[in-house]
N, C-alpha and C positions, 0 to 999 in steps of 0.2 A: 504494500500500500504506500501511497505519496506520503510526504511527511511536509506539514507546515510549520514556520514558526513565527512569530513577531513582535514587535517591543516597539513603547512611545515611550518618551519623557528619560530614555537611557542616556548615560553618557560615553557608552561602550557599545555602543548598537552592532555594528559590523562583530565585534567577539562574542556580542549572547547572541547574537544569529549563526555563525560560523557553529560556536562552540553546540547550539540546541539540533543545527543539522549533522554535526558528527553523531550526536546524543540520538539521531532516530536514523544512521546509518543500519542499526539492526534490521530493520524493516523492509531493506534491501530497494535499492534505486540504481538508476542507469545514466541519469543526469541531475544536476542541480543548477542551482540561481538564486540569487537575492535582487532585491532594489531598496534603497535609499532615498529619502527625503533630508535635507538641508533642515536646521532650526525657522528658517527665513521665509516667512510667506512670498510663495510665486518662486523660489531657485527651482533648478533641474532637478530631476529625478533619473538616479541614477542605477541603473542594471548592471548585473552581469551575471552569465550564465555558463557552464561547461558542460559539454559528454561524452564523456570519456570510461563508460562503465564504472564500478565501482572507485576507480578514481578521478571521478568528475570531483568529487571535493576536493581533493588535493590539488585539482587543476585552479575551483573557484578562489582556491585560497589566495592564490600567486595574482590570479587577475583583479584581487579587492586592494595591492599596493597602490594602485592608481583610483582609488576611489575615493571623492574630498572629503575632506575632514568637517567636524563638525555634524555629521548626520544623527538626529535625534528620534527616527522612527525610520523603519523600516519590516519588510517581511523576506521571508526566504525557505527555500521548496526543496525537496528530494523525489524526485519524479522516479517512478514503476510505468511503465510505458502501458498505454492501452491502447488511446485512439490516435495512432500519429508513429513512427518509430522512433527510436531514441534518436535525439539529433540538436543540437543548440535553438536550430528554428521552435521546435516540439516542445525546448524546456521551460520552466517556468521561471519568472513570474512570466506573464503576455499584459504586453500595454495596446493603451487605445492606438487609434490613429493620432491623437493629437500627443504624444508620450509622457501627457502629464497625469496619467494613470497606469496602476498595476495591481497585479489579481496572480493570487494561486488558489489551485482547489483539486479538491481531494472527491473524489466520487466520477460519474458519468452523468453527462445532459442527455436525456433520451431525444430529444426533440432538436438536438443541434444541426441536423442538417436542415432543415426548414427556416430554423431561424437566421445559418449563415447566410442561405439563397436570401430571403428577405434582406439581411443588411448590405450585399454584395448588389443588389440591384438599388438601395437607399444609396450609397458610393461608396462603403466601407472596404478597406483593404484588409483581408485578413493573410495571415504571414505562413501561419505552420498549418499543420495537417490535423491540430488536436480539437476536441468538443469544448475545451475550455476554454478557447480565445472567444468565441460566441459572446462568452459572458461580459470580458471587459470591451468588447462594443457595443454591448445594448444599455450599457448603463453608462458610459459615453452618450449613445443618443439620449438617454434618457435625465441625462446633464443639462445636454443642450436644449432638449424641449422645458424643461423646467428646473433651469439652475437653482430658482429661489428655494426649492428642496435640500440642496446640496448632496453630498455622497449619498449617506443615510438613504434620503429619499430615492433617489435615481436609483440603488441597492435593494431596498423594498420593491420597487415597481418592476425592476427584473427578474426579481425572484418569483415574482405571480406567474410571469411566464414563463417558468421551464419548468421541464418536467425531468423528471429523474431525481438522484441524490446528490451530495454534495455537503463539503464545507471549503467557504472561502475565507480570504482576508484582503482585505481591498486597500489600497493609500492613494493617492491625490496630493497634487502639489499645492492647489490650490489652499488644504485642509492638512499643514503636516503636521500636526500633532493628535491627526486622529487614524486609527484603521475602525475600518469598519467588518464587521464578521458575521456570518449568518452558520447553519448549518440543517439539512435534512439527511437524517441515517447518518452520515458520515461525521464518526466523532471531534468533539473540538471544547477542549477545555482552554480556563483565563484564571492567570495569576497578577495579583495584586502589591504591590507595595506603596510606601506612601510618596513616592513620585514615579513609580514606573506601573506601566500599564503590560501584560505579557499573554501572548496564546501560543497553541500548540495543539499538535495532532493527538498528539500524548503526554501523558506527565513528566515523562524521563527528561524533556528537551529542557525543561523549566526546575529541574530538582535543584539545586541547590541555590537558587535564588527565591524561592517560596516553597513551603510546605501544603497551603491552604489551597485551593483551586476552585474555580465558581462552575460548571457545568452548564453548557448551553444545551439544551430542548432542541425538539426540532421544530422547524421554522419559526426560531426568534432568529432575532439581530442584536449584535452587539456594537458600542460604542466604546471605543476604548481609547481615553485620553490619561493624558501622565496623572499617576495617582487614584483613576476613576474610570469604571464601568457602568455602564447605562445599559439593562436588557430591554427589551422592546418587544413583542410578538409582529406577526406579520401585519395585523391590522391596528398597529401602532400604538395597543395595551402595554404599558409597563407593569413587567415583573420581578419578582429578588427572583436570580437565579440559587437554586441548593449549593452548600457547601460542602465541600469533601477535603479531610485535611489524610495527611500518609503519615508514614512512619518509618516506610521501609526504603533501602536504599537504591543505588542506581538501578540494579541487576534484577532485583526484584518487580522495579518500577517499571523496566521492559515487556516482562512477563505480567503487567498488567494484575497484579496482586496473584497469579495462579502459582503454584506451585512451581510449573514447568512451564516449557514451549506448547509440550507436547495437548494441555491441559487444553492451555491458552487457544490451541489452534483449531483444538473440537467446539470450542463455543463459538470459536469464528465462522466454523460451517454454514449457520445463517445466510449472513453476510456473504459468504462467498458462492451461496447459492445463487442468493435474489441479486448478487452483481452481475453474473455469467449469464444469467436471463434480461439485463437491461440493455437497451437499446438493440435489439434484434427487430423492431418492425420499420419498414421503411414507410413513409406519406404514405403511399400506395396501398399499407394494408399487409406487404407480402413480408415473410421474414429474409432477414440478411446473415451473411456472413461477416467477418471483417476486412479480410482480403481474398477477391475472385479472380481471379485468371484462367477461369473454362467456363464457355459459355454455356449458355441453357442449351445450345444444341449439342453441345460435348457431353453432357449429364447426361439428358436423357438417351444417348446413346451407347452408355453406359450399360455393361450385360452382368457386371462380378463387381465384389466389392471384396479387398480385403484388409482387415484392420491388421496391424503389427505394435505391438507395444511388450512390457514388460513388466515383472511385479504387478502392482495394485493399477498399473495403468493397460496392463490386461486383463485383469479382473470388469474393470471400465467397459474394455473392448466387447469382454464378453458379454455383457448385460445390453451393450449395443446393438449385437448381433439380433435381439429381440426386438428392439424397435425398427431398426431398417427394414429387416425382412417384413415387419407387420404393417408399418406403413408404406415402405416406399416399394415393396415387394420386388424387391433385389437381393439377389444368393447373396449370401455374406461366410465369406473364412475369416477363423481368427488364428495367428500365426506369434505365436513365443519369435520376437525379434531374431534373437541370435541364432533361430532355426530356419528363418525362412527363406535367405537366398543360400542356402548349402546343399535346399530338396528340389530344388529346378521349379519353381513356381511356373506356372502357365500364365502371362500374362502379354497383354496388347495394348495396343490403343485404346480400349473397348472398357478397358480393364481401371479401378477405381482404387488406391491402396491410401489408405487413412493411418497416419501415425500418431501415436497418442506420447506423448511427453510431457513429463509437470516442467522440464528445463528445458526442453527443446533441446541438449546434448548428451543424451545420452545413445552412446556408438553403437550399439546395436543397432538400433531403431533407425539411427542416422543410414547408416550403411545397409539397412535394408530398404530405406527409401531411393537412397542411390541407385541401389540392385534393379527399384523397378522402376526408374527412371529410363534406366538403359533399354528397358523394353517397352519405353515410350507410355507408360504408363501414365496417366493421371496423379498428383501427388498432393493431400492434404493433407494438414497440420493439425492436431489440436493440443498445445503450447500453453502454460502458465507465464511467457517470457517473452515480450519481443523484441524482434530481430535476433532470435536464437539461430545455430547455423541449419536447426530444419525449417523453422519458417523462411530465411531467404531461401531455399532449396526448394520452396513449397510453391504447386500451383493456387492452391488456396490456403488460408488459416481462418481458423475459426481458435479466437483467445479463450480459455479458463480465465477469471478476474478472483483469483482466490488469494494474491497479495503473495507475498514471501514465506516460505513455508520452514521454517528451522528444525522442526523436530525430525528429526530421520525417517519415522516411521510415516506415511503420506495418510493424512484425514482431510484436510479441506481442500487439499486440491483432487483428490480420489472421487469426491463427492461433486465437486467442481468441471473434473472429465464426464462424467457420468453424464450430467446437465447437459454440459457442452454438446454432448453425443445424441444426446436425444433432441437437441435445436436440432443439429445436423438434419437428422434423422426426418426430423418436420420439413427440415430445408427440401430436402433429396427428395422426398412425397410430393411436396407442393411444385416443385420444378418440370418432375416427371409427368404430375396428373394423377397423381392415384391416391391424391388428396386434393379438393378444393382448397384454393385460398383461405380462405373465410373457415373451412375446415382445421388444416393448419394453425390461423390464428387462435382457434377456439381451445383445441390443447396446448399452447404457448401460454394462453391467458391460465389455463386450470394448473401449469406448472407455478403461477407465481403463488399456488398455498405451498409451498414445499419449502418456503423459508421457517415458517412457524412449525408445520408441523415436525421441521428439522428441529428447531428450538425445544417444543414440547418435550421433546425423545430426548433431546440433553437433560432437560431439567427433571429428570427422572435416572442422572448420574446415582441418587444413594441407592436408591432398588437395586440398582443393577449390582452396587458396591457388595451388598448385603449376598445376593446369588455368588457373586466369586468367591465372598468371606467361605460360602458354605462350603466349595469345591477345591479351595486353595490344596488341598492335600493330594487331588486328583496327579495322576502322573504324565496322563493323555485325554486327548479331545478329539471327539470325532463328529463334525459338523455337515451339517443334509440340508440337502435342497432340492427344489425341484422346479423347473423353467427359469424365472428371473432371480430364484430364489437358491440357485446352483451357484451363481459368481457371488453371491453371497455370501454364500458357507465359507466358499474357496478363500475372499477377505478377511471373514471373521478368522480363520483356519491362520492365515498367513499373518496378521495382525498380533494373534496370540502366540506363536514361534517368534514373530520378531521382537516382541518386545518381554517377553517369561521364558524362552527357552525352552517351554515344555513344546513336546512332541503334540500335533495337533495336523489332522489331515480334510480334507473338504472331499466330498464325494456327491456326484448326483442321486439323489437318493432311491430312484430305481435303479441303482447299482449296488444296493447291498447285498443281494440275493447271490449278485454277480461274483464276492468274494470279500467284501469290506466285511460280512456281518459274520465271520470266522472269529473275526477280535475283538466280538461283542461279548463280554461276559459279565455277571452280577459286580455292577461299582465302575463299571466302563461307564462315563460321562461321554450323552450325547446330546447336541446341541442342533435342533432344528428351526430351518427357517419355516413357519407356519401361518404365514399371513396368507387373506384369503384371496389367491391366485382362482384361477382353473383349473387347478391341476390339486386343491388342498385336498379333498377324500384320498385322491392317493398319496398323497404325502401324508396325511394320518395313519393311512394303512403301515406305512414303512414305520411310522413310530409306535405303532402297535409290535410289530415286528421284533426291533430292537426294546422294547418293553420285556416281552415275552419272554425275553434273554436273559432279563435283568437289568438292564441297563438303564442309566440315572437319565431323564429326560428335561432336560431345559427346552424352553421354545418362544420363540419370537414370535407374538401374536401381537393381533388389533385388539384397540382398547375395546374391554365389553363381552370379545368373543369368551363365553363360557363353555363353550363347547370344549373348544381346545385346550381350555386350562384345565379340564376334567384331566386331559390324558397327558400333562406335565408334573412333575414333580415341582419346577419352580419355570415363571412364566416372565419374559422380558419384553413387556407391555410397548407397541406402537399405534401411532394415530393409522386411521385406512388411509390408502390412497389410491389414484388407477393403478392399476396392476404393471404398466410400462414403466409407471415411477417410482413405484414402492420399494427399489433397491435403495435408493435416497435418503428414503428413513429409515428401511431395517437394516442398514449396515450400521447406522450410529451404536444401538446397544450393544453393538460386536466389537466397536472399538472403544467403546466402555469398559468391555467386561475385559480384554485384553491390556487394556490400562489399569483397570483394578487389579486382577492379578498381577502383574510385573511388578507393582509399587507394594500390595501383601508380599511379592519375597524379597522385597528391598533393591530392587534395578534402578536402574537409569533409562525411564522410559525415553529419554531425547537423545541418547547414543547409544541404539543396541549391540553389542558388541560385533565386530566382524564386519558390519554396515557402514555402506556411505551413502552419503543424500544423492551424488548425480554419478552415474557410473560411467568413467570416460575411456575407460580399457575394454577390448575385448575380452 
């Protein structure tokens, strides 16, 4: 995720901004920038920007010797690339045409192509490729329609029109001793002292200049002058924003009070669901990708599809494989990366091969996209990272927006492919015909319950605590599923090895007959997915099966169902959902219960041993 920072009334503006974006360099960025405002009503306003990957800071640091002295307010940004590639044009802050304004922000504007084409025909220049410059042109014009407002107000009246999320911080030369801030979903805390005014994406940027922190809502505004904060709502009710004071120190303050990364990054799943779902419709109605390079006549000529990924970004694959085939009704294979160009794949022009990456480099996947490149294949992306070396390799990307992922073991970007795969999946339907329009849109809109009912299934972390407490003793796991509820298990399965160590295997669960259910015996712990698919009589049959054996039954049900909690021992409650998306939510209690056990025998759920986050070896 971006990281913001900014301060009025400082007399060190340039080092508490410099020092607050090393402080959210955790968060992970590909470029950054600041700008400056003088003490002096009407001076310049002054930028500067780098990108240079991870050491883009180190770059901005060298380019702020030439920055004048005297600067009393300013803001400054850590950019995660979404809409735009990484690139100085792309970075933040963006000023108006006139450059006596500047804007950063954190979030997606859904509606930023419609508003660009409107200011681009009004005579506006816009610079970079990103949804955020939108912003400081419309509150430019909305300056100039009615300067008697000032910032503030020109800030209000733009915020009515966009749509999507967001948090900003705005400055004006006109007005330097004020920023102004708003915020929707996307966080944005203010510290106070008695001559400096302070925001930030996070607490960490701001630790050791306040302890105290005022919390902004979604859609207020804030006013932030030296010494004082003014909250506002949108329809210009003032309110006292809540107080939250810490205790804890930098490293903690990262992790966002949790324990871990690892913690931190399952509660971000929300969020990094309902990010990967914004901005997918176009004016038109029709859904989009991020970057296209085959047209609609090369889709739908399209005969194979094959996905290639690796670990939990297989697991993805495979849950995809459900939705393609059921909407867009195209074959679909799913290919373990590092196996697929060594079996001679049969591929053509004709031919579709989707790679799934949270980093975009890892060499397997890389070199299997090359493999079917050479066979003139078709090549899209689905990437947590851009400008990774498979998206420029890519004839299309389609981005994960699941932010920076530190824990080793993958939860919100896993949950975040998944999404991804199933936009796709609408995409590919709607392109080909085997979904209307207006069809498509209608499951696009039914996936935006899946941030909540993602949320729900977290906040039902102690249940789940309490089911592992019971089991901690167990030696092995053997986890079932059946249709969507197969790459499931395989998750849950792979989740619990990587992060406890214990031995733990995934199997479709009409394949117990086949040979799994040999090493079912009285105290054998079996873990089934149980939500109600098509396919749930026979997946109860199979846990009747492994019952009969003796075996301990845990099951992942919808809240309510009594049925299936008859034939559990202990039951790990999810909300329903359609059946295409319910891998979404019933993966969460899997990566629960994998997290509770590893911490019951005292691991390091954010470094499993032997594991690394991007795998750049063959």
């Amino acid at each position: 995720m971006c990281g913001i920072i900014g301060i009025t009334g400082g007399e060190e503006t340039l080092d508490v901004l410099l020092e607050g974006l090393a402080r959210l360099e955790y968060r992970g960025y590909d470029s950054a920038g600041l700008a400056v405002l003088p003490a002096t009503d009407g001076g310049p306003l002054w930028r500067a920007r780098a990108a240079n990957g991870t050491r883009s800071l180190e770059d901005l640091v060298k380019r702020t010797e030439d920055a004048p002295p005297g600067s009393s307010t300013g803001i400054g940004h850590t950019r995660w690339a979404t809409h735009g590639r990484p690139s100085e044009a792309n970075a933040h802050p963006h000023v108006d045409c006139t450059g006596q304004l500047a804007l950063v922000h954190n979030g997606i504007i859904e509606n930023h192509l419609e508003l660009s084409d409107e200011l681009v025909l009004a005579g506006h220049h816009l610079e970079s490729d990103t949804d955020t410059e939108v912003l400081a042109h419309l509150i430019e014009s909305e300056l100039g329609t009615h300067p008697e407002a000032g910032l503030v107000g020109a800030v209000r009246e733009t915020l009515r029109r966009v749509r999507g999320y967001f948090a900003i911080a705005v400055i004006h030369s006109g007005e330097p001793d004020l920023i102004v801030a708003a915020r929707r979903v996307s966080p944005l805390v203010m510290g106070l002292t008695e001559t400096e005014a302070m925001l930030a994406s996070d607490i960490p940027a701001l630790l050791g200049r306040t302890r105290s922190f005022l919390l902004l809502e979604d859609d207020q505004i804030a006013e932030l002058r030296p010494g004082s904060i003014r909250v506002t709502t949108l329809d210009g009710t003032e309110v006292i924003p809540p107080l939250r004071t810490v205790d804890y120190d930098l490293d903690a303050a990262r992790k966002d009070g949790y324990p871990d990364y690892m913690s931190k990054e399952m509660h971000e799943q929300p969020m990094a669901v309902a990010n990967t779902l914004l901005d997918r419709l176009l004016p038109d109605g029709t859904l989009a990708l991020d970057e296209v390079r085959i047209s609609d006549d090369e889709l739908r000529s399209i005969d194979k599809v094959f996905i290639v990924a690796c670990g939990s970004s297989y697991h993805a694959g495979l849950m995809a494989k459900y939705a393609i085939e059921h909407w867009a009704r195209l074959p679909v294979e799913i290919d373990i990366s590092s196996e697929f160009r060594y079996r001679d794949p049969v591929l053509d022009s004709r031919t579709l091969v989707i790679g799934v990456s949270q980093s975009g480099e890892t060499v397997d996947t890389l070199q299997a996209l090359r493999e079917a490149r050479r066979w003139n294949a078709k090549v899209l992306v689905i990437s947590n990272v851009v400008d990774s070396s498979m998206t420029r390799e890519a004839d299309a990307v389609l981005y994960t927006r699941a932010g920076p992922e530190i824990g080793v073991a993958s939860t919100k970007t896993h949950l975040a492919q998944i999404t991804a795969l199933e936009i796709l999946a609408l995409y590919l339907a709607q392109t080909r015909g085997t979904l209307y329009p207006h069809e498509a849109r209608e499951f696009l809109d039914a996936m935006g319950a899946l941030p909540d009912k993602v949320e729900t299934a977290l906040e039902r972390a102690a249940d789940v605590e309490v089911v592992a407490t019971a089991y901690r003793a167990s030696p092995s796991f053997i986890f079932l599923g059946r249709h969507v509820g197969y790459p499931v298990a395989l998750e849950g399965a792979l989740k619990l090895k990587e992060l406890s160590y214990l031995w733990a295997e995934g199997f479709p669960a009409g394949e117990l007959k086949h040979g799994p259910i040999a090493v079912v015996e009285p105290g054998t712990v079996v873990i089934g997915v149980a939500t109600r698919t098509h396919l749930w009589e026979k997946m109860m049959a199979n846990v009747a099966e492994v019952k009969s054996r003796g075996a301990t039954v845990v099951l992942v049900a919808n809240d309510g169902d009594e049925e299936t909690e008859r034939q559990a021992d202990a039951v790990l409650w999810v909300p329903e959902t359609h059946q295409l998306f319910s891998p979404i939510v019933d993966v969460v209690p899997l990566q629960l219960f994998a997290y509770s056990m590893a911490r019951l025998h005292g691991l390091d759920v954010d470094r499993p041993r032997n594991l690394a986050k991007v795998v750049t070896v063959e």
